[in-house]
C-alpha positions as a Python dict, from the first residue, in 0.01 Angstrom:
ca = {
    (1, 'X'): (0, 0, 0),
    (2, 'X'): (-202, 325, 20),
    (3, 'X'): (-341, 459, -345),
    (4, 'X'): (-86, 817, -253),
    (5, 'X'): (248, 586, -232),
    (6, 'X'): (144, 417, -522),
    (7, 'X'): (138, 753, -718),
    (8, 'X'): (439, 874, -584),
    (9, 'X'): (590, 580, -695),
    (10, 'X'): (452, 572, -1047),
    (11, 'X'): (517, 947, -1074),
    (12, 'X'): (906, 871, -945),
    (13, 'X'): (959, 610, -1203),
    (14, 'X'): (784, 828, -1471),
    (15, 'X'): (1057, 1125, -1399),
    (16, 'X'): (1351, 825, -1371),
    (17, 'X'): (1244, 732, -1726),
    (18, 'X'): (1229, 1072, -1880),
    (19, 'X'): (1559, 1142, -1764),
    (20, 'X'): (1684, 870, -1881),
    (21, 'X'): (1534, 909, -2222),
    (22, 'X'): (1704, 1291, -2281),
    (23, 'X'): (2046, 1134, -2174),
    (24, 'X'): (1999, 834, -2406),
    (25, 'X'): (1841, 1069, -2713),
    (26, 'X'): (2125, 1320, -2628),
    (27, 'X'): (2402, 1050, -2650),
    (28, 'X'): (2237, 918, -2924),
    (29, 'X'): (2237, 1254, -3107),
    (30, 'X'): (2629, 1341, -3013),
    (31, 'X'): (2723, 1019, -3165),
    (32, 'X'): (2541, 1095, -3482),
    (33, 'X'): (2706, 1420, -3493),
    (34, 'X'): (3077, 1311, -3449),
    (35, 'X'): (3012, 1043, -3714),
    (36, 'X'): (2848, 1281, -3967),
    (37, 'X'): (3164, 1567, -3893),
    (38, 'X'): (3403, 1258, -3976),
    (39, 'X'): (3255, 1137, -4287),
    (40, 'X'): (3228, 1558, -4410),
    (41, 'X'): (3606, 1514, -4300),
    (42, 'X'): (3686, 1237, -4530),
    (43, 'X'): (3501, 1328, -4798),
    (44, 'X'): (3688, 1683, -4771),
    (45, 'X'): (3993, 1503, -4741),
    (46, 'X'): (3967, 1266, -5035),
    (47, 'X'): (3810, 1562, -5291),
    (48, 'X'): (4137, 1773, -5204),
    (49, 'X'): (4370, 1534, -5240),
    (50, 'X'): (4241, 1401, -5552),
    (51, 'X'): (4174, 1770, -5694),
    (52, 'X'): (4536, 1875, -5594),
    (53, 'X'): (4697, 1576, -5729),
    (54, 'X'): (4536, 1615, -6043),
    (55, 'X'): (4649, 2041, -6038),
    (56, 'X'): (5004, 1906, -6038),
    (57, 'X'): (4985, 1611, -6315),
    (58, 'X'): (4834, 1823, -6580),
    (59, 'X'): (4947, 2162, -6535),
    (60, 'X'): (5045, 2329, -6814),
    (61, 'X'): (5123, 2707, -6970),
    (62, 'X'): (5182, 2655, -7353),
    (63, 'X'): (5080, 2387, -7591),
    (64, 'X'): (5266, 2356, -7954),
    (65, 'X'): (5235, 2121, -8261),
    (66, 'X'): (5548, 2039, -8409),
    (67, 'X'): (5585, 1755, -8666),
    (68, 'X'): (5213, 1679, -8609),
    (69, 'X'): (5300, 1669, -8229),
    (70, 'X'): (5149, 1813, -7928),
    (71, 'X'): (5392, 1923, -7694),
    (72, 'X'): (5284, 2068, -7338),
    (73, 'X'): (5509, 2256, -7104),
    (74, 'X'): (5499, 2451, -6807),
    (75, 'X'): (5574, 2815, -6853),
    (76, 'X'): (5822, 3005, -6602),
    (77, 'X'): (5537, 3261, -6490),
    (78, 'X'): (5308, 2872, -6406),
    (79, 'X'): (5590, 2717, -6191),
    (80, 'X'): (5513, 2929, -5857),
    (81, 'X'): (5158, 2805, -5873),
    (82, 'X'): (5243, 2440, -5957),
    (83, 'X'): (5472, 2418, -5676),
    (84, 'X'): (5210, 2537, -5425),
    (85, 'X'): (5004, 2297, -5597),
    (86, 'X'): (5239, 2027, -5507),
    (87, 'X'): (5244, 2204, -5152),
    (88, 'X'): (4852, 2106, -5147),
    (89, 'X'): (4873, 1794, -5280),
    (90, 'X'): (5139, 1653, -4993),
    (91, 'X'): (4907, 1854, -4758),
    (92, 'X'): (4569, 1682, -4814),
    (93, 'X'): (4741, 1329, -4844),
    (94, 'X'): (4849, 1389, -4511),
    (95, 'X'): (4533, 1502, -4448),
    (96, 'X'): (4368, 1233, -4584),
    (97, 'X'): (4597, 970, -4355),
    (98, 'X'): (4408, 1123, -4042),
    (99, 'X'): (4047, 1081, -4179),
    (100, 'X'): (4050, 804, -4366),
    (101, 'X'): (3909, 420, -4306),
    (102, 'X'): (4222, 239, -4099),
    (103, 'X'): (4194, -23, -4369),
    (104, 'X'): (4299, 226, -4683),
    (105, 'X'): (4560, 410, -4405),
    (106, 'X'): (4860, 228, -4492),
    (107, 'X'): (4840, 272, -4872),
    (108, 'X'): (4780, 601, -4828),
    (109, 'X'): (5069, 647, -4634),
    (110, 'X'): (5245, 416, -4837),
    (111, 'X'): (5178, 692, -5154),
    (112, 'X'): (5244, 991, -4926),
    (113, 'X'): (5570, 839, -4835),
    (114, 'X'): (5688, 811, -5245),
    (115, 'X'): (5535, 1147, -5339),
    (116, 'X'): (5735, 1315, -5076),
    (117, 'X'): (6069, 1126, -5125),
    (118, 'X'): (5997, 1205, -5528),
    (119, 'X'): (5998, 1575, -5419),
    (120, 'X'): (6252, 1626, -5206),
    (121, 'X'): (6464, 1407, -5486),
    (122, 'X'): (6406, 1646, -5759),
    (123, 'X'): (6442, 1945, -5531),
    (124, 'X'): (6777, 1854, -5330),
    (125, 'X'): (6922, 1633, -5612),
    (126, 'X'): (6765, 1776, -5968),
    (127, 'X'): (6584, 1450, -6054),
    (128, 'X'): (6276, 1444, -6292),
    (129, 'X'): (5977, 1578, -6223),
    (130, 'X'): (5788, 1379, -5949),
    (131, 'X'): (5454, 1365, -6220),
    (132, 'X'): (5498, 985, -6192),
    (133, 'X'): (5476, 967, -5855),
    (134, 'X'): (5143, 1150, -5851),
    (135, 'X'): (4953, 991, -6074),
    (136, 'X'): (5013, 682, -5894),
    (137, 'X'): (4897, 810, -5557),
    (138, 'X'): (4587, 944, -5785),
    (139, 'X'): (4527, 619, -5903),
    (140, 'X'): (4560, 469, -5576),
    (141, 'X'): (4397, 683, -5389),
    (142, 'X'): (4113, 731, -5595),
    (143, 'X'): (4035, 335, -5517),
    (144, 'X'): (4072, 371, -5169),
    (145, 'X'): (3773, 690, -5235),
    (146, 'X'): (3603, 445, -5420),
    (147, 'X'): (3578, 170, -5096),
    (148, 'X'): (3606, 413, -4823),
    (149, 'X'): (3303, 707, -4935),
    (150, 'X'): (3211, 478, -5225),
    (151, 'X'): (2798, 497, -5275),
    (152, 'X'): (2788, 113, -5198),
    (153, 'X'): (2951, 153, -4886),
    (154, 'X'): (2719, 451, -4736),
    (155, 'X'): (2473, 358, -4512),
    (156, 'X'): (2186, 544, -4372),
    (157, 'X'): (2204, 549, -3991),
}
């Protein structure tokens, strides 16, 4: 084999393997970027939800003392804003179903599922206040944060 066929041959499989490095570094790259965007988008998901759920537990216009006492209740003027609040909270939850681990997806599903059927109970049929029902999901779902973006779960990549 003549010394210009060998260089034209080196010099093709040179190119071959450049190319082939871009595509692999760019594929590389894409996949880092999808999987960064999704953990933002979970870690949005689980800071609204849990900032939302908390709104609509504590909540509250006036505070009084009577017979040593303290008594908490939410004004007339405050009930617009806690039903959006409630609004927000069945949002994110929601929310939070598409982005989160498939592991934690069922119990938060699970909570969605009793928060909603707790609101449409006191709205349709005057029950109680669905409070209850959101601090479990808080509790709940704050565990699930705790596995799913937990600081001993994140990894460098």
């Amino acid at each position: 084999m003549n010394a210009a066929i060998a260089g034209l041959i080196g010099a093709a499989i040179g190119a071959l393997a450049s190319i082939l490095g871009t595509v692999v570094t760019q594929f590389l790259q894409a996949r880092a970027t999808a999987r960064n965007r999704l953990r933002d988008k979970k870690e949005e998901a689980y800071s609204n939800t849990l900032r939302y759920l908390l709104r609509v537990q504590n909540k509250r216009s006036e505070m009084s003392v009577k017979g040593g006492q303290l008594t908490t209740i939410l004004g007339e003027d405050d009930v617009k804003v806690w039903f959006d609040d409630v609004i927000e909270a069945q949002f994110w939850v929601t929310s939070l179903s598409v982005y989160c681990s498939p592991s934690y997806r069922n119990k938060i599903l699970d909570n969605s599922s009793q928060m909603n059927q707790a609101v449409k109970e006191f709205l349709s049929e005057g029950g109680s206040m669905p409070i209850k029902s959101f601090e479990r999901a808080y509790d709940e779902i704050a565990d699930c944060a705790k596995g799913d973006i937990g600081t001993d779960t994140l990894r460098l990549r």
